[in-house]
Structures are given as structure tokens and as C-alpha cells.
BAMARRO-127354 format. One record per residue (C-alpha): x, y, z; residue number from 1. Coordinates in nm, 3 decimals. Example, Ala and Ser with C-alpha at 12.3 -4.5 7.8 and 13.67 -1.06 7.14 Angstrom:
<site><x>1.230</x><y>-0.450</y><z>0.780</z><nr>1</nr></site>
<site><x>1.367</x><y>-0.106</y><z>0.714</z><nr>2</nr></site>
//
This chain:
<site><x>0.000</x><y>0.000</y><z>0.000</z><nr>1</nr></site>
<site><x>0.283</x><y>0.237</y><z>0.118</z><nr>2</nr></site>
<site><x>0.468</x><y>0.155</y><z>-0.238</z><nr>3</nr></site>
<site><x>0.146</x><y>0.226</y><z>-0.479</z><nr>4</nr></site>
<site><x>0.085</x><y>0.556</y><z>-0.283</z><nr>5</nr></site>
<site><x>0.481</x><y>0.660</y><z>-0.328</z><nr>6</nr></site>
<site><x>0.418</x><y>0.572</y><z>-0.700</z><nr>7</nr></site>
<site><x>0.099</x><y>0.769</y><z>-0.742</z><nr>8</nr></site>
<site><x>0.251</x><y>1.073</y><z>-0.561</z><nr>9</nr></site>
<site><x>0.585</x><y>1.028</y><z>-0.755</z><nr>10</nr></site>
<site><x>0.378</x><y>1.049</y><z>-1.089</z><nr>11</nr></site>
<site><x>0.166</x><y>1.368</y><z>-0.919</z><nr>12</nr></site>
<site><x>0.474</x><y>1.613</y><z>-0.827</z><nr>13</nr></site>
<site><x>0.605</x><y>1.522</y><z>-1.208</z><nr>14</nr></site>
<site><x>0.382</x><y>1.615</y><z>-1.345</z><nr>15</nr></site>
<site><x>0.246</x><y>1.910</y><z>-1.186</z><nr>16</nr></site>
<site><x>0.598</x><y>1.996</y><z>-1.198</z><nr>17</nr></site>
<site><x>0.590</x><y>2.007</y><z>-1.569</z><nr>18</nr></site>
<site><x>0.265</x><y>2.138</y><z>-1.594</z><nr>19</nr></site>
<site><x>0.441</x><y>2.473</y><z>-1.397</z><nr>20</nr></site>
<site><x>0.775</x><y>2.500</y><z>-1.598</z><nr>21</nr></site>
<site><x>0.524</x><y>2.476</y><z>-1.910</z><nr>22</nr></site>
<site><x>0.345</x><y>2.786</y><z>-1.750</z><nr>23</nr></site>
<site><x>0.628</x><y>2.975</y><z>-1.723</z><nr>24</nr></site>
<site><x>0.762</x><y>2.903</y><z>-2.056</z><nr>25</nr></site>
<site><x>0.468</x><y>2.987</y><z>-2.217</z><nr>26</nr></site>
<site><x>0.398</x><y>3.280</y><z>-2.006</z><nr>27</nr></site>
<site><x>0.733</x><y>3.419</y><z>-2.082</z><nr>28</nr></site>
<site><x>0.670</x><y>3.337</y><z>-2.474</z><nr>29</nr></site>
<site><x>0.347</x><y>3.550</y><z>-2.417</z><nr>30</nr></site>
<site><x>0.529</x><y>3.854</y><z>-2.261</z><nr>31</nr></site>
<site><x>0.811</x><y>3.821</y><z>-2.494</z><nr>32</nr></site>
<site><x>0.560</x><y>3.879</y><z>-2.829</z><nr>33</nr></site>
<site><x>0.384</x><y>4.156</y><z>-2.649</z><nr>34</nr></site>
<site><x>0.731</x><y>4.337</y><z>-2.562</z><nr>35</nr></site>
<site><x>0.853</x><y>4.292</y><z>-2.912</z><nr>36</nr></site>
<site><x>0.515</x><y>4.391</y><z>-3.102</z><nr>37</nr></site>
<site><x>0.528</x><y>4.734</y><z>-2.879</z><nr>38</nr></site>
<site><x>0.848</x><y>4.793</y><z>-2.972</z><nr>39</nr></site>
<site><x>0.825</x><y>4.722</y><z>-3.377</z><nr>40</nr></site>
<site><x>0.481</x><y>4.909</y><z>-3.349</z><nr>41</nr></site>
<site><x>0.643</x><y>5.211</y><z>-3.157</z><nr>42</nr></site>
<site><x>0.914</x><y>5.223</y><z>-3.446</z><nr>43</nr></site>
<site><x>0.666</x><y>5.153</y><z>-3.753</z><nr>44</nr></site>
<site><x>0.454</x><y>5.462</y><z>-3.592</z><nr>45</nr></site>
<site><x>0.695</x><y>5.685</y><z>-3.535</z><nr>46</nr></site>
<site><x>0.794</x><y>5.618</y><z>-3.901</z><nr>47</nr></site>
<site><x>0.512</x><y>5.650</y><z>-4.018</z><nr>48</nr></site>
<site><x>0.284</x><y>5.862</y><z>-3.843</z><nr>49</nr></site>
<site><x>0.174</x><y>6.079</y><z>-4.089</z><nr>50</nr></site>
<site><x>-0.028</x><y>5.807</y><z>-4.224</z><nr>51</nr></site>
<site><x>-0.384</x><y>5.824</y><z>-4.140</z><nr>52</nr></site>
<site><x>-0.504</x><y>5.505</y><z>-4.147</z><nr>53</nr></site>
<site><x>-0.172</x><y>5.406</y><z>-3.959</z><nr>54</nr></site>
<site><x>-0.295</x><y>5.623</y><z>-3.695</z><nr>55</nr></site>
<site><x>-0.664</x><y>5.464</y><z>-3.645</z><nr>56</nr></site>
<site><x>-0.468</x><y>5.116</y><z>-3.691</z><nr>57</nr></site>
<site><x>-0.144</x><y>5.150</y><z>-3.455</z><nr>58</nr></site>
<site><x>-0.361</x><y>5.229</y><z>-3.111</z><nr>59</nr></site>
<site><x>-0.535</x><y>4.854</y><z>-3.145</z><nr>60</nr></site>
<site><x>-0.248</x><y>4.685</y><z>-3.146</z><nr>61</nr></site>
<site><x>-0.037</x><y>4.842</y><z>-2.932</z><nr>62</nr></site>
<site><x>-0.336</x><y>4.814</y><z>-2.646</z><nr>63</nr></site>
<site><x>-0.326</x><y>4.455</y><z>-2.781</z><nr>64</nr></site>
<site><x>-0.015</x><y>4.388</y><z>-2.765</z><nr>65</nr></site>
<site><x>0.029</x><y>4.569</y><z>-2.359</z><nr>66</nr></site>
<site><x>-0.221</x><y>4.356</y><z>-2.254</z><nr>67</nr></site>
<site><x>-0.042</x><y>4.066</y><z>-2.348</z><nr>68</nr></site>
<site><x>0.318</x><y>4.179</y><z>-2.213</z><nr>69</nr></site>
<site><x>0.121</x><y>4.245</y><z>-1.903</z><nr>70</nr></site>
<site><x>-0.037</x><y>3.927</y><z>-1.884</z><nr>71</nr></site>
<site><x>0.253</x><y>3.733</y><z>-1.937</z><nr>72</nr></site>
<site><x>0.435</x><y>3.915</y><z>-1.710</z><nr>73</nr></site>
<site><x>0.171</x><y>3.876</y><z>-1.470</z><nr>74</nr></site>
<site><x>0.100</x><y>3.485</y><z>-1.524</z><nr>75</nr></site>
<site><x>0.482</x><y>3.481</y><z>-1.475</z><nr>76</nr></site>
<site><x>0.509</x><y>3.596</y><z>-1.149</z><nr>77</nr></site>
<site><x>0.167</x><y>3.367</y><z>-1.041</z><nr>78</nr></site>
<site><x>0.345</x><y>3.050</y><z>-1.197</z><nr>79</nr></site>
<site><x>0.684</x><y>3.088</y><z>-1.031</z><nr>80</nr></site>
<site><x>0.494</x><y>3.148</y><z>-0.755</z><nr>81</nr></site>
<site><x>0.329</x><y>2.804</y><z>-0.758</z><nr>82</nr></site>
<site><x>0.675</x><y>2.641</y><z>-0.904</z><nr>83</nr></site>
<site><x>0.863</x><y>2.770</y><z>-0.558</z><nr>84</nr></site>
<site><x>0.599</x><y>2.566</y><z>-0.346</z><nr>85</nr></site>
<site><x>0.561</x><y>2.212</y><z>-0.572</z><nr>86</nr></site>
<site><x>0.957</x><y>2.249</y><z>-0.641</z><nr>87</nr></site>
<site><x>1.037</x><y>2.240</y><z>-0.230</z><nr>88</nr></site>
<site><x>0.801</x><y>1.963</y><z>-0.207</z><nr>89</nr></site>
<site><x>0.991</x><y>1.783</y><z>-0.500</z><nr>90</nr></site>
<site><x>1.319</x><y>1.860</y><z>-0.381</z><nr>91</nr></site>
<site><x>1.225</x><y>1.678</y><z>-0.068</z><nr>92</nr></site>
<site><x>1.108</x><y>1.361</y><z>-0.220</z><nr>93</nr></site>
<site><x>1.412</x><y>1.335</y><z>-0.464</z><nr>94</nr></site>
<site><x>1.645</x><y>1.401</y><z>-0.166</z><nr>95</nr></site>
<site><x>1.481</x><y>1.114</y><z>0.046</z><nr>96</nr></site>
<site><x>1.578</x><y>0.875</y><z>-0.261</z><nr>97</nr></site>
<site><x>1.367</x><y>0.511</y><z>-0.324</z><nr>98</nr></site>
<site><x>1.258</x><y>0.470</y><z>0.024</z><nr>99</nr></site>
<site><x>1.044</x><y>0.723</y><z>0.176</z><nr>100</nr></site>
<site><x>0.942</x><y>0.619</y><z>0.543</z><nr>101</nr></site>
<site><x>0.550</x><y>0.686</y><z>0.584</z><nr>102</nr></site>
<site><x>0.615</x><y>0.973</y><z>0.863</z><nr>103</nr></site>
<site><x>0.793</x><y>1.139</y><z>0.550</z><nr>104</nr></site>
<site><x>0.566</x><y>1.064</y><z>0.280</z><nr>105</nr></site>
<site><x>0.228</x><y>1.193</y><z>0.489</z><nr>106</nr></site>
<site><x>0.417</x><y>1.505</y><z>0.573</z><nr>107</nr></site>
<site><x>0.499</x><y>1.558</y><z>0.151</z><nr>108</nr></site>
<site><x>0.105</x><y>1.455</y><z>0.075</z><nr>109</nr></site>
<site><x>0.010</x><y>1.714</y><z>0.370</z><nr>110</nr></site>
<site><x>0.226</x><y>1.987</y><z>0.231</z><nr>111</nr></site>
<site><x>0.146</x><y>1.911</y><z>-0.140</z><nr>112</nr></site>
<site><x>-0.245</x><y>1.882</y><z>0.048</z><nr>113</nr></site>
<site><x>-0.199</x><y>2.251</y><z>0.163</z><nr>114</nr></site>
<site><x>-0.007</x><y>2.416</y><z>-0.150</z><nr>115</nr></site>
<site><x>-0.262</x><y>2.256</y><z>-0.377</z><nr>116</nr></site>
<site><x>-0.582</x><y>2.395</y><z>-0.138</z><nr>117</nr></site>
<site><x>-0.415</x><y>2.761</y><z>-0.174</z><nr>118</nr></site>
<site><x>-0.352</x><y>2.786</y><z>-0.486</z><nr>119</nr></site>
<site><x>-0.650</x><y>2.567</y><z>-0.659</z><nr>120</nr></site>
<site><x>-0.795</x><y>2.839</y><z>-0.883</z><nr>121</nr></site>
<site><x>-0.459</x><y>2.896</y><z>-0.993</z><nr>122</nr></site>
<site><x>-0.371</x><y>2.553</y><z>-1.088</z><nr>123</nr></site>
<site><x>-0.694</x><y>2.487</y><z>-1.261</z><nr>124</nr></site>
<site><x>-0.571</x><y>2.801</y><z>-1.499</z><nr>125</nr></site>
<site><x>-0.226</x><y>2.643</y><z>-1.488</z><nr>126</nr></site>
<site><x>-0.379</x><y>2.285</y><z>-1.651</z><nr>127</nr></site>
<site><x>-0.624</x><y>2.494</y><z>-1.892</z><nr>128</nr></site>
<site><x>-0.287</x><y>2.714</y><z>-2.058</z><nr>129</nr></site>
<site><x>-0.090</x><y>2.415</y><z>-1.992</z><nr>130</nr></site>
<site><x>-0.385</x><y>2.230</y><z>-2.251</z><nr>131</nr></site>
<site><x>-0.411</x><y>2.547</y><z>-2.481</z><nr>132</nr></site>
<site><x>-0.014</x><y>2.609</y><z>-2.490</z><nr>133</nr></site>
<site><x>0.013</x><y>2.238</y><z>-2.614</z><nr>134</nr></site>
<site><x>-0.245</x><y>2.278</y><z>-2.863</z><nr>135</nr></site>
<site><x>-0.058</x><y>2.606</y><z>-2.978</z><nr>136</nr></site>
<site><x>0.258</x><y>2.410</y><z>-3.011</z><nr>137</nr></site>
<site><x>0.131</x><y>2.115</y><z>-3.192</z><nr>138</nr></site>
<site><x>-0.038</x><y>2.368</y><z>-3.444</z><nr>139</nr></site>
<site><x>0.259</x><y>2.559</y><z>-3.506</z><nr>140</nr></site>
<site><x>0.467</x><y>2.218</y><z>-3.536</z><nr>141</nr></site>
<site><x>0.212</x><y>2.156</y><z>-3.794</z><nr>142</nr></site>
<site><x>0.174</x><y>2.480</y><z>-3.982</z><nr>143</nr></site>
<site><x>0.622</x><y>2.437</y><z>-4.010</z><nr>144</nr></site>
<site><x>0.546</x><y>2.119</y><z>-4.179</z><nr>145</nr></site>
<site><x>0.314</x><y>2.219</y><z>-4.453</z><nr>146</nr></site>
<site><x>0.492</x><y>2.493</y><z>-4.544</z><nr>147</nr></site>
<site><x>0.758</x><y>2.230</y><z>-4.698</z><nr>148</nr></site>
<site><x>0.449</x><y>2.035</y><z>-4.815</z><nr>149</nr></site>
<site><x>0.347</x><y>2.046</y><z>-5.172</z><nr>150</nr></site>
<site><x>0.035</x><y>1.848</y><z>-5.346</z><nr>151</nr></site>
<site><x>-0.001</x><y>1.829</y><z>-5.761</z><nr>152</nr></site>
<site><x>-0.082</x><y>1.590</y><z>-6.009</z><nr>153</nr></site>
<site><x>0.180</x><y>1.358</y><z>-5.929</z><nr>154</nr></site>
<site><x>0.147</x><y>1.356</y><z>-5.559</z><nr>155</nr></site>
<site><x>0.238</x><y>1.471</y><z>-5.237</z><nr>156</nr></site>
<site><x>0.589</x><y>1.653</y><z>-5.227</z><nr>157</nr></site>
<site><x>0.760</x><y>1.696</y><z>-4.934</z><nr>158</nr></site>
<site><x>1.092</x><y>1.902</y><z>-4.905</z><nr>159</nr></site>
<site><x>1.286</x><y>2.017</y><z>-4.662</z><nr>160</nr></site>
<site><x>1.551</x><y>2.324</y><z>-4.827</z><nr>161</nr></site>
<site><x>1.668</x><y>2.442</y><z>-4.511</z><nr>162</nr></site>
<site><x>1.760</x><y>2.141</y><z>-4.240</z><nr>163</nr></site>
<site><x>1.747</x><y>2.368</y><z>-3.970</z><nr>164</nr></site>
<site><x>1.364</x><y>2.360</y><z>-3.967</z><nr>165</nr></site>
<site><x>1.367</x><y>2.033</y><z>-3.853</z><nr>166</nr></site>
<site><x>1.501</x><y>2.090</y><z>-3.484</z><nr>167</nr></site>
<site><x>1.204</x><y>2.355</y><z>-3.489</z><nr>168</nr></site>
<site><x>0.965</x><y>2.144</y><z>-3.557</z><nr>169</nr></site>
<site><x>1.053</x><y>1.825</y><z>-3.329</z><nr>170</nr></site>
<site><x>1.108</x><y>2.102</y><z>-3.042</z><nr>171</nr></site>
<site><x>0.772</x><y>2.249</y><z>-3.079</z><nr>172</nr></site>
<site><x>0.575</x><y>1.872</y><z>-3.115</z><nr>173</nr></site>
<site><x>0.761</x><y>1.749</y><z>-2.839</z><nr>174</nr></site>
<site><x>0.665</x><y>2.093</y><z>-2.618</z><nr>175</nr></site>
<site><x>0.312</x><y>1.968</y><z>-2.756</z><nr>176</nr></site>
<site><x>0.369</x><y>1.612</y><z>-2.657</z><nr>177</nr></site>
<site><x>0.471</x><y>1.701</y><z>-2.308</z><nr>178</nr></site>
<site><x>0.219</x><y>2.003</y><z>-2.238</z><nr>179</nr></site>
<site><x>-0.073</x><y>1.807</y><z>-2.330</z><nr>180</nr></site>
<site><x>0.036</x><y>1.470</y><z>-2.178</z><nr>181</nr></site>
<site><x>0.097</x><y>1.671</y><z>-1.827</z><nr>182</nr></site>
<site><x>-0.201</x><y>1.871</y><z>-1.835</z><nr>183</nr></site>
<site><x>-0.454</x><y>1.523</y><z>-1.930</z><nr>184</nr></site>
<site><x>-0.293</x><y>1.330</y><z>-1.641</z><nr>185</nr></site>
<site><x>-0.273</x><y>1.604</y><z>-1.349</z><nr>186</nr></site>
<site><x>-0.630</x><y>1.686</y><z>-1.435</z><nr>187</nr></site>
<site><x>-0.740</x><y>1.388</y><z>-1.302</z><nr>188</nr></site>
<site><x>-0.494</x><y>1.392</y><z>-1.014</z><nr>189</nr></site>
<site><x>-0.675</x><y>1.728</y><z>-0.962</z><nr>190</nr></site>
<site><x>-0.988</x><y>1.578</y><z>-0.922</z><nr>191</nr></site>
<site><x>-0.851</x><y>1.346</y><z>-0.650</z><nr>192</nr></site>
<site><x>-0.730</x><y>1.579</y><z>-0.487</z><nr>193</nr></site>
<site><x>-1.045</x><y>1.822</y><z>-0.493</z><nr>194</nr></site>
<site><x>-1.223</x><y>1.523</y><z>-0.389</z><nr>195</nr></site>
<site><x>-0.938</x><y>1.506</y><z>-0.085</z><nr>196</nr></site>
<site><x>-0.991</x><y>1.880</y><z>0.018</z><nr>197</nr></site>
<site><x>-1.406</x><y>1.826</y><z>-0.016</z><nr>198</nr></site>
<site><x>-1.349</x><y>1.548</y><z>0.218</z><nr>199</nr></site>
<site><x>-1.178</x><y>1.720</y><z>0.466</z><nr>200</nr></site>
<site><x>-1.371</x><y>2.072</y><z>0.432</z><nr>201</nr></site>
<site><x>-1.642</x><y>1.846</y><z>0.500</z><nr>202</nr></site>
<site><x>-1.497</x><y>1.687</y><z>0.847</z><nr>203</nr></site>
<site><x>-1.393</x><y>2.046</y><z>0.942</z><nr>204</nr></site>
<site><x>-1.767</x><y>2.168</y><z>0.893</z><nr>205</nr></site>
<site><x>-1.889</x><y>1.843</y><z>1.080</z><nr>206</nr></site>
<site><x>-1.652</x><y>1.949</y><z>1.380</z><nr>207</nr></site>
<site><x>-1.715</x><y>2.338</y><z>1.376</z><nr>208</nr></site>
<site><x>-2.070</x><y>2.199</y><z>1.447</z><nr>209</nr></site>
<site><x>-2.003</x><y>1.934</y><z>1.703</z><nr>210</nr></site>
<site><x>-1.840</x><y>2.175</y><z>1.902</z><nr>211</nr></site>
<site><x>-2.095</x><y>2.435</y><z>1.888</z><nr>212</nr></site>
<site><x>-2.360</x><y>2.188</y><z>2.006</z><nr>213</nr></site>
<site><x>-2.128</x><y>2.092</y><z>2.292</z><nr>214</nr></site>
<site><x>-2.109</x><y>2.451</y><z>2.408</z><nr>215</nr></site>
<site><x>-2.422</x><y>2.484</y><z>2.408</z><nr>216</nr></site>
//
């Protein structure tokens, strides 16, 4: 029983682990477009400003593109947040090797318990962009692909020019891969676990109103 409960928790922390680095990542990837449209936009209007329909065109997407350097930067700052907390706990479990006495592993599931409980809204965001990043990715894998994809007559062409398109595309597949796998299996650990805090939200309401009673 103690093994298959090290197992499941094992598989838990990994993948909510990679379910945060893929936050940050793509948070970061977020922020990084928004900084870098601002800046080509400020450029391209100052150029160019005596264009009218520049003018009516250049506000949208420079509000566009602050709100998403400020929500990246933002989601940043939430998802290291949440990385700090499940890294300590997975520090600890690495550090305690292959066997983990049970005093041990209840004080990781308590403290993984207790992160989880404060930061739940968060980490259901975290699976959803987690999901949406790996979609993203695999689309953009995809779109790489076809570009070097040609149909006629005779058939279906593919060519590759340029060989350094090919790291690109693996990289952003296997970011796919990964996000998506992550996301699908802590999803249902999430649900365990909500199922967990109901539990003892539950027990905590039951004994708020034991004690009340025995006041009275």
C-alpha cells in the first residue's frame, strides 16, 4: 500500500511539476511577443505617423499587444509562484531517494495537500494554458510542416531546403507532446485531490458543528 501511494505521488509532483515550468515558458513566450510587437509598433509609428489610417490602426495593437506583455508578465510571477511551493516539495522527495518512510511521505502529501488547497484556482488556470499552450505548439509544429508540403498531379511533395527547420519542428511537437500529456494526467490527479480537500472541508464543517452543540 505504502509503495502504490509513493508511485501515485511520484507520478503527481512530475507532473504538476511540468505542468508549472510549461506555465512559465509559455507565459514568458506570451510577454516576450507583447514586448517585441510594442516595440516594432512604436518604431513603424513613429515612421510613419503621418499616415492616417496608420494612426486609427497602430492604437489597437499596441493596447493589444500591452495587454499581453502584461499578462505574461503577470501569469509569470503567479506560476513561479506556484513552481517555488511544488519544487520544495519535489526537492524533498528526490532528496529522500527510493525509500520514503511513511512519517515522511504523509508530511509531503500534507504539504502538497496545503499548497494545492491555496492555490487551486490557480492551478486549474495552470492545466487549462498548460492544454491550450500544447495545442498552440502542436499547431505551429504543424503549420512548419506544410509549409515544406506540396500536393499536384503527381502527388504529395515533401521538401525540406533548409535542415534547420527540422530541430524547430521536433522542439515544438515534443513541447506539444509534453504540455498536453501533463495537463490530461494532473487533471485527473486534480480531481482526486479536490475530492481530498471536499473530504476534509467536510470533516472540518462536521466538527465546527459538534463543538458548537457541545457549548451549548
Amino acid at each position: 500500500m505504502h509503495e502504490s501511494a509513493l508511485v501515485r505521488f511520484k507520478s503527481e509532483i512530475r507532473h504538476f511539476y511540468v505542468i508549472t515550468i510549461a506555465n512559465i515558458v509559455f507565459a514568458a513566450l506570451v510577454m516576450a511577443f507583447g514586448i517585441s510587437v510594442l516595440v516594432g509598433e512604436a518604431v513603424s509609428m513613429y515612421e510613419t505617423f503621418s499616415t492616417a489610417l496608420y494612426v486609427l490602426y497602430s492604437p489597437v495593437v499596441l493596447f493589444v499587444a500591452l495587454v499581453a506583455a502584461l499578462t505574461g508578465f503577470s501569469w509569470l510571477l503567479t506560476s513561479i509562484r506556484v513552481f517555488e511551493g511544488i519544487e520544495t516539495i519535489k526537492d524533498d522527495l528526490d532528496g529522500m531517494g527510493s525509500e520514503v518512510p511513511d512519517e515522511d511521505l504523509t508530511r509531503l502529501i500534507v504539504s502538497m495537500l496545503s499548497h494545492y488547497r491555496d492555490n487551486r484556482a490557480t492551478i486549474r488556470t495552470m492545466i487549462l494554458v498548460c492544454t491550450l499552450g500544447g495545442v498552440c505548439s502542436f499547431l505551429l509544429g504543424v503549420a512548419g510542416s506544410l509549409e515544406h508540403l506540396s500536393v499536384s498531379a503527381d502527388g504529395v511533395v515533401f521538401t525540406l531546403n533548409n535542415y534547420l527547420v527540422i530541430p524547430f519542428m521536433l522542439l515544438t511537437l515534443g513541447i506539444a507532446l509534453v504540455s498536453l500529456t501533463s495537463s490530461s494526467y494532473f487533471s485527473r490527479f486534480a480531481r482526486v485531490w479536490d475530492g481530498r480537500l471536499d473530504e476534509i472541508e467536510e470533516s472540518e464543517a462536521l466538527l465546527k458543528e459538534t463543538l458548537e452543540m457541545d457549548r451549548r
